[in-house]
N, C-alpha and C positions, 0 to 999 in steps of 0.2 A: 150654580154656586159650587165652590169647590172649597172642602173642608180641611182646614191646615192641621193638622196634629204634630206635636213640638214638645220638648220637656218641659216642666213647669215645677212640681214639689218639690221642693229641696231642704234641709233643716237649717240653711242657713239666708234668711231672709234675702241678703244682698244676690247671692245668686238667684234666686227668683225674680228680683229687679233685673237685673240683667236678662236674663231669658225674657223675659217681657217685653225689654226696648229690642232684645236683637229680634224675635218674630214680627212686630211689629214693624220695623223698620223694613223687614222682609216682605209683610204682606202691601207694606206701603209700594214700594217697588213694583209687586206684579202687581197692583190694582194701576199703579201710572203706565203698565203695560195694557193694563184692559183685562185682567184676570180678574172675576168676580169672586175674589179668597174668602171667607170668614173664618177667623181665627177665635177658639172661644178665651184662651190666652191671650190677644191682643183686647179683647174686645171687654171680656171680665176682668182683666189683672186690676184696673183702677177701682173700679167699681169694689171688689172683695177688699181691696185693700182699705178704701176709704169709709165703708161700710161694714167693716170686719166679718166677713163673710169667712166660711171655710174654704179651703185653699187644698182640701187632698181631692183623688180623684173621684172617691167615693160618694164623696156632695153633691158633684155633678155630673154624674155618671144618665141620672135621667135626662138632666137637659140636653148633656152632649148626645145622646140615642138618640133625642129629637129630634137636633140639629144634624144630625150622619143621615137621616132617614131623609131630609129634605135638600139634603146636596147630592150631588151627581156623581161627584167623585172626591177622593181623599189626598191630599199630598200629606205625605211623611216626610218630615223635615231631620234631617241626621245631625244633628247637632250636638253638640257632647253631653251627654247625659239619656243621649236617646232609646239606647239598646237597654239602660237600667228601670227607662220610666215605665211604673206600674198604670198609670194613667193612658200613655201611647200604644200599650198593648191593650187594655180595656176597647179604646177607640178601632184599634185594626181588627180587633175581632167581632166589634158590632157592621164595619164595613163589611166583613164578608157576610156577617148574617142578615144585611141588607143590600148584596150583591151590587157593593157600589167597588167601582175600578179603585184599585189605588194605586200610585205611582211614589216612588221613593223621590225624594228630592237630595241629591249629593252635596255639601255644601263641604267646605274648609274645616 
């Protein structure tokens, strides 16, 4: 399994939608390649939203540790807002203290 990390918080709702449909559409794509991605943004964004769950990194900071500890390796996804997310640097520093491979993913 491999762990997508992607921006996600934002203070302005719509772009959080947005980031949502765009990893998701993303992990759609490598899964119809045969990549076994889990996205915890694809996969929570509806869920938090329709259940008003929190939505900073801080909430899910355990789950995501759980989820890094049982994937194999991390893609970082470069998407605009990537180098600010306090969320995506949380994520790459539990991949190294679970000495999982990461690779950068380059996108537009």
């Amino acid at each position: 399994m491999i762990y997508v990390a992607s921006p996600y918080t934002h203070e302005d709702p719509a772009t959080m939608d947005h980031r949502y449909n765009d990893i998701a559409a993303r992990c759609a794509g490598w899964a119809q390649q045969g990549w076994p991605v889990y996205s915890p943004i694809a996969h929570w964004h509806p869920i938090a939203k329709k259940w008003e769950l929190p939505r900073d990194h801080k909430y899910w900071l355990f789950h995501n540790s759980e989820m890094i500890q049982l994937c194999r390796e991390m893609w970082v996804v470069t998407t605009p807002g990537w180098k600010e997310s306090e969320g995506m640097e949380a994520d790459r520093k539990l991949a190294r203290v679970y000495h999982k491979k990461v690779k950068v993913i380059h996108v537009p």
